[in-house]
NUZA-651466 format. One record per residue (C-alpha): x, y, z; residue number from 1; residue in three letters. Coordinates in nm, 2 decimals. Last residue first. Layout:
<atoms>
> X,Y,Z,NUM,ala;
...
</atoms>
This chain:
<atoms>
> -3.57,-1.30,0.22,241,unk;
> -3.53,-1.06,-0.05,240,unk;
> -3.13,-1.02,-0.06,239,unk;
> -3.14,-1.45,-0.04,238,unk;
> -3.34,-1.46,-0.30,237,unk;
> -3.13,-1.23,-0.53,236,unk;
> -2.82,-1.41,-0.42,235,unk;
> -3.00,-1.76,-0.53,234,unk;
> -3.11,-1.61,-0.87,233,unk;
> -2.75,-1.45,-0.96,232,unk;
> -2.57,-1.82,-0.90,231,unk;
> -2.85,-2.01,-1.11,230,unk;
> -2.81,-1.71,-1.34,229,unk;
> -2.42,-1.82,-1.35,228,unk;
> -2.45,-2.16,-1.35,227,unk;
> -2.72,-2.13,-1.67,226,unk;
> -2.44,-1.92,-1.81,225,unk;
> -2.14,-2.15,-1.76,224,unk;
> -2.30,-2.39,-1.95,223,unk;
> -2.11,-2.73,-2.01,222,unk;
> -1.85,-2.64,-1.68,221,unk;
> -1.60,-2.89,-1.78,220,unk;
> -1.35,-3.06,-1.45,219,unk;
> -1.03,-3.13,-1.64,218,unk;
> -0.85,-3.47,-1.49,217,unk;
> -0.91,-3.66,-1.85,216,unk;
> -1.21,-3.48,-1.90,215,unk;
> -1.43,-3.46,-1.65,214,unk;
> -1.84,-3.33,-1.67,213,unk;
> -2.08,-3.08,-1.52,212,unk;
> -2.38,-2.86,-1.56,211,unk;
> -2.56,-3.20,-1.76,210,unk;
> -2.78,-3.23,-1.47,209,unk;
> -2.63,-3.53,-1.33,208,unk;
> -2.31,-3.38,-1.33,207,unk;
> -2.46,-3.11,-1.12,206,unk;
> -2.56,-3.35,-0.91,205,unk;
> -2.27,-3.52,-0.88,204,unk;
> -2.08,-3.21,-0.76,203,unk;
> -2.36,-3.15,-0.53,202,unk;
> -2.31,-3.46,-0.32,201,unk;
> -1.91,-3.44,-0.37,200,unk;
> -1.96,-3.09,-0.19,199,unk;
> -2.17,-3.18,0.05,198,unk;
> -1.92,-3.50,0.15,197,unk;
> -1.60,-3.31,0.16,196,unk;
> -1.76,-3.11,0.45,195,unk;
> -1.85,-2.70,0.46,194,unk;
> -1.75,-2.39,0.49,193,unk;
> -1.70,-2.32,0.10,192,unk;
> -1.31,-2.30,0.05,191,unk;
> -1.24,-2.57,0.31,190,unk;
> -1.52,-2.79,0.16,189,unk;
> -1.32,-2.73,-0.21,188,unk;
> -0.99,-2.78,-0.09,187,unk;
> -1.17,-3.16,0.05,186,unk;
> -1.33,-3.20,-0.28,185,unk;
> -0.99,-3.19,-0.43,184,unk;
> -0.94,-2.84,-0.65,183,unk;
> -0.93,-2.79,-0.99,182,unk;
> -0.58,-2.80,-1.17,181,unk;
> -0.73,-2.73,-1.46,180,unk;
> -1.10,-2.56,-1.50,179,unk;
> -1.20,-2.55,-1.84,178,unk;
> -1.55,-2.32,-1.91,177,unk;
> -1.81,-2.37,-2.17,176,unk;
> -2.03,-2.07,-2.33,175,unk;
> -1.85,-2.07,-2.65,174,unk;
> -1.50,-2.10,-2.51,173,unk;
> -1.36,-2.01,-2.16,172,unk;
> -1.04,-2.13,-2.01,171,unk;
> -0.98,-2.12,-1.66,170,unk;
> -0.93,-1.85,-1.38,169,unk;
> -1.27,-1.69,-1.37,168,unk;
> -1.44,-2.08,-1.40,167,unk;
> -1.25,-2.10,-1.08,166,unk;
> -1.46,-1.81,-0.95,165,unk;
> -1.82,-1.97,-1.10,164,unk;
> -1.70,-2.31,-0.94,163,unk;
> -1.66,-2.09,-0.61,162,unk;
> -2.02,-1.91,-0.66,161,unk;
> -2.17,-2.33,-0.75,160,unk;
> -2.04,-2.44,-0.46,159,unk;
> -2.15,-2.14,-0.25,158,unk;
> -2.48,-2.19,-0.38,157,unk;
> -2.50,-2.58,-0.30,156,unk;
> -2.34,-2.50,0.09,155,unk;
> -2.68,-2.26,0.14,154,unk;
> -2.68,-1.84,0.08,153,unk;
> -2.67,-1.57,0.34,152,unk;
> -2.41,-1.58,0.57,151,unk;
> -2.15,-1.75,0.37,150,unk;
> -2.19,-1.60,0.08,149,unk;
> -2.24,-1.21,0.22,148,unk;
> -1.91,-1.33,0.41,147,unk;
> -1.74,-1.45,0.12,146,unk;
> -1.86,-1.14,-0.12,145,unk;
> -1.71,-0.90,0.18,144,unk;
> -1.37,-1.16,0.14,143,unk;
> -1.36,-1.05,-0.29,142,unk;
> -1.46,-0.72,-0.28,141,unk;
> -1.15,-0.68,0.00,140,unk;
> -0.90,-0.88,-0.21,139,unk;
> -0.99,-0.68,-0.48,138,unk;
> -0.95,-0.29,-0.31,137,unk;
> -0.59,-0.48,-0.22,136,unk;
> -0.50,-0.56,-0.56,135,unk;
> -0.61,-0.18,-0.64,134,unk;
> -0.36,-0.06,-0.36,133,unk;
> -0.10,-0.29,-0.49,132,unk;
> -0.15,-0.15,-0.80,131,unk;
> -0.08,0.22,-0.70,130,unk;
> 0.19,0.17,-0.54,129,unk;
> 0.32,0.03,-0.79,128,unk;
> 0.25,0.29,-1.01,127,unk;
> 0.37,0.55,-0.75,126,unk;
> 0.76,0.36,-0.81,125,unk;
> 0.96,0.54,-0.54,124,unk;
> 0.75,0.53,-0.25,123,unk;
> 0.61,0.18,-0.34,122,unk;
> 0.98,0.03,-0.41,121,unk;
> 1.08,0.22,-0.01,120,unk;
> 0.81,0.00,0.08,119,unk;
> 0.92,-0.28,-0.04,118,unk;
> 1.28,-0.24,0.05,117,unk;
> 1.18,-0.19,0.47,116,unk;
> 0.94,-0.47,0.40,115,unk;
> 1.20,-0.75,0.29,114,unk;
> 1.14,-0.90,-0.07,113,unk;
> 1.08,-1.23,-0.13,112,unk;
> 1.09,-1.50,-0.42,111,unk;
> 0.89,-1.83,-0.42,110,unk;
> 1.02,-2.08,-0.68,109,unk;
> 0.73,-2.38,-0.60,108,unk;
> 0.64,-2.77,-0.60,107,unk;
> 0.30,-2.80,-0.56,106,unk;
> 0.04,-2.66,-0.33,105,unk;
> 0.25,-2.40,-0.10,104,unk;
> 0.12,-2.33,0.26,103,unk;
> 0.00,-1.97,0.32,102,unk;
> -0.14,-1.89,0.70,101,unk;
> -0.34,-1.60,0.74,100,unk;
> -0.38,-1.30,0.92,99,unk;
> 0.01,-1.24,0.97,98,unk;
> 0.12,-1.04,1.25,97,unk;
> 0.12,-0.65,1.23,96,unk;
> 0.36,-0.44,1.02,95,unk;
> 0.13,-0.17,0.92,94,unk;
> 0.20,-0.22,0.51,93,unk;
> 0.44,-0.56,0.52,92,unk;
> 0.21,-0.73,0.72,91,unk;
> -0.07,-0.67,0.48,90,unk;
> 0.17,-0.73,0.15,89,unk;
> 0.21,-1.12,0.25,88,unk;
> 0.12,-1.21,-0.11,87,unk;
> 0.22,-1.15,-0.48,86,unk;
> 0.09,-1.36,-0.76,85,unk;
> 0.28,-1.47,-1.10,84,unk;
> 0.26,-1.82,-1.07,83,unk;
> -0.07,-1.89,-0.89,82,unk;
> -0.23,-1.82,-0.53,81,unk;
> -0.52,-2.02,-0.43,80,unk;
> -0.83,-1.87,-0.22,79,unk;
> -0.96,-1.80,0.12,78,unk;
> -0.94,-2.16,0.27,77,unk;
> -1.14,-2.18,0.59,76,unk;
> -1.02,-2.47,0.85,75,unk;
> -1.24,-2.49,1.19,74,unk;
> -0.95,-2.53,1.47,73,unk;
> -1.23,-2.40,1.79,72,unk;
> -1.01,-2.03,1.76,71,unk;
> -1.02,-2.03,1.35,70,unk;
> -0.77,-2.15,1.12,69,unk;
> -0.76,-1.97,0.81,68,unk;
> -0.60,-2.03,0.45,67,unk;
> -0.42,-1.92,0.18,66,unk;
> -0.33,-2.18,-0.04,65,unk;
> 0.05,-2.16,-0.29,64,unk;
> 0.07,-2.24,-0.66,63,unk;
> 0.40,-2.31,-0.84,62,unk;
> 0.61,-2.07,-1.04,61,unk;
> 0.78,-1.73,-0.96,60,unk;
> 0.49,-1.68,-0.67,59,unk;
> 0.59,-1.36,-0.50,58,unk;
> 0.67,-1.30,-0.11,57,unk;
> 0.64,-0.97,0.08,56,unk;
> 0.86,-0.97,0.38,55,unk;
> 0.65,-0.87,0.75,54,unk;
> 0.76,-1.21,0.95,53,unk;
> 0.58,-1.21,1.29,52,unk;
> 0.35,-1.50,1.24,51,unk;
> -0.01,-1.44,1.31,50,unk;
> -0.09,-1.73,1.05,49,unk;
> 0.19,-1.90,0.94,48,unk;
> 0.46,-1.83,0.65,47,unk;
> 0.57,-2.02,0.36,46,unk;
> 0.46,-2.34,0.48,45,unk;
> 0.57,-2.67,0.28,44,unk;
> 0.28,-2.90,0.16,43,unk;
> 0.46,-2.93,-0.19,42,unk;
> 0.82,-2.86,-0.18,41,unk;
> 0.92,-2.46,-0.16,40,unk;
> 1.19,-2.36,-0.40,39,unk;
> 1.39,-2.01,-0.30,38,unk;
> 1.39,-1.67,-0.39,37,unk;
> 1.57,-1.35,-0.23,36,unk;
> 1.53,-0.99,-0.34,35,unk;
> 1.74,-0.69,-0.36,34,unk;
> 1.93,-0.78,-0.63,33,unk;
> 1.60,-0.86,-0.81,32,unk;
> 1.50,-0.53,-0.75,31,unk;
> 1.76,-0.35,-0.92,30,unk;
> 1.71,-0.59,-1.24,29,unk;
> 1.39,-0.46,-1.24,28,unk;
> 1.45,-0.15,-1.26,27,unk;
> 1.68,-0.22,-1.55,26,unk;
> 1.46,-0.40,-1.73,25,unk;
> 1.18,-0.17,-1.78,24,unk;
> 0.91,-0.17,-1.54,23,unk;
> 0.58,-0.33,-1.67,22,unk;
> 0.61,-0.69,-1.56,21,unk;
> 0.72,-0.57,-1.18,20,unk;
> 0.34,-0.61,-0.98,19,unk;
> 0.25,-0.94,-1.25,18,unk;
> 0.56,-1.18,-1.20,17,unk;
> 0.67,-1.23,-1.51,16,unk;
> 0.91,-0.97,-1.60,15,unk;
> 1.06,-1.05,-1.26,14,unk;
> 1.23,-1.35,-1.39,13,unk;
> 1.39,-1.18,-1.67,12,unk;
> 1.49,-0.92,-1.50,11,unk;
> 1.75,-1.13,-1.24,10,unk;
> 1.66,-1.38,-0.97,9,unk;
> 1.91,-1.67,-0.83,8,unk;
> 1.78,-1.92,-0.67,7,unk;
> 1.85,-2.02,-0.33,6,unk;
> 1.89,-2.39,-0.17,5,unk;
> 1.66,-2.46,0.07,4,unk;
> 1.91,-2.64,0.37,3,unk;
> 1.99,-2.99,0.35,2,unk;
> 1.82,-3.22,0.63,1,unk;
</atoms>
């Protein structure tokens, strides 16, 4: 089997890659000498979970999964990564084994950037620093909002909270919602805590409903504010009970 073969990096590329797109061109011409990129083939790993690597990866182009495997195998999926995206930056930060596995979606250019250079970036560049500490702030929101989901709400409100989420990353126009590139119903169980067969239950009932519809492969969220008080009303029962 041929070895990855590398791809070259320079300014340009790092302009779109959201931690670097506001350094001016030089900088980030530094940076790309110091980095390394490669193209990952769908279903690839980039790194394991509790792996000993400790380089911070970014997503040139493609879409990686994070995910967890429990001790009894259970698979939890914490969310997808797009183009643009930075990841691995807790092992980089107190150099302890990774706490999540990421496996790339569909074909990929994933750079990296080796943890003694990324930190000396963040000591250097305070603005950096400073985003990757709010990214971080998110990413914490965002798992304490799993946890309050999974612990207090049922498999249909945590399908409709992840559809809200994709909803996020779509496109949004009088009220309706686009999501591309949605998850299988499997991605979506792993997501959730639950089986491929609740969520296809609940996806055809919110079809049913009029909530939901497909487009030629574009899942339509027809009215993504009665989701979102349907979401709001089921958290504030749950906070009650």
């Amino acid at each position: 089997m041929n070895a990855p073969r590398p791809v070259a990096l320079s300014a340009h590329t790092l302009a779109a890659l959201e931690l670097f797109a506001n350094l001016p061109p030089a900088e980030r011409d530094a940076i790309a000498q110091t980095m390394r990129a490669r193209r990952y083939a769908p279903g690839e790993l980039v790194f394991s979970q509790n792996d000993g690597s400790s380089d911070v990866h970014f997503i040139v182009s493609g879409r990686a999964r994070v995910t967890y495997y429990s001790g009894h195998g259970k698979e939890i999926a914490f969310r997808e990564l797009l183009a643009g995206k930075t990841f691995g930056e807790l092992a980089a930060l107190d150099a302890g084994p990774r706490s999540a596995r990421v496996e790339v979606i569909e074909e990929s250019i994933i750079a990296r950037l080796e943890r003694g250079d990324f930190l000396a970036l963040l000591s250097r560049q305070p603005q950096i620093a400073f985003d990757v500490m709010r990214e971080l702030a998110c990413t914490v929101r965002r798992l304490s909002d799993r946890v309050i989901e999974f612990s207090t709400i049922g498999v249909r409100e945590r399908l409709h909270a992840e559809l809200l989420r994709l909803a996020e990353r779509g496109e949004t126009v009088d009220n309706e919602a686009r999501i591309r590139n949605c998850p299988t119903h499997s991605a979506l169980a792993t997501h959730i805590s639950t089986h491929r067969e609740a969520v296809s239950r609940e996806l055809s009932a919110l079809k049913r409903a009029g909530l939901l519809r497909k487009e030629k492969g574009v899942l339509i969220i027809t009215d993504l504010a009665r989701l979102t008080d349907m979401v709001v009303a089921a958290r504030r029962e749950s906070a009650a009970g």
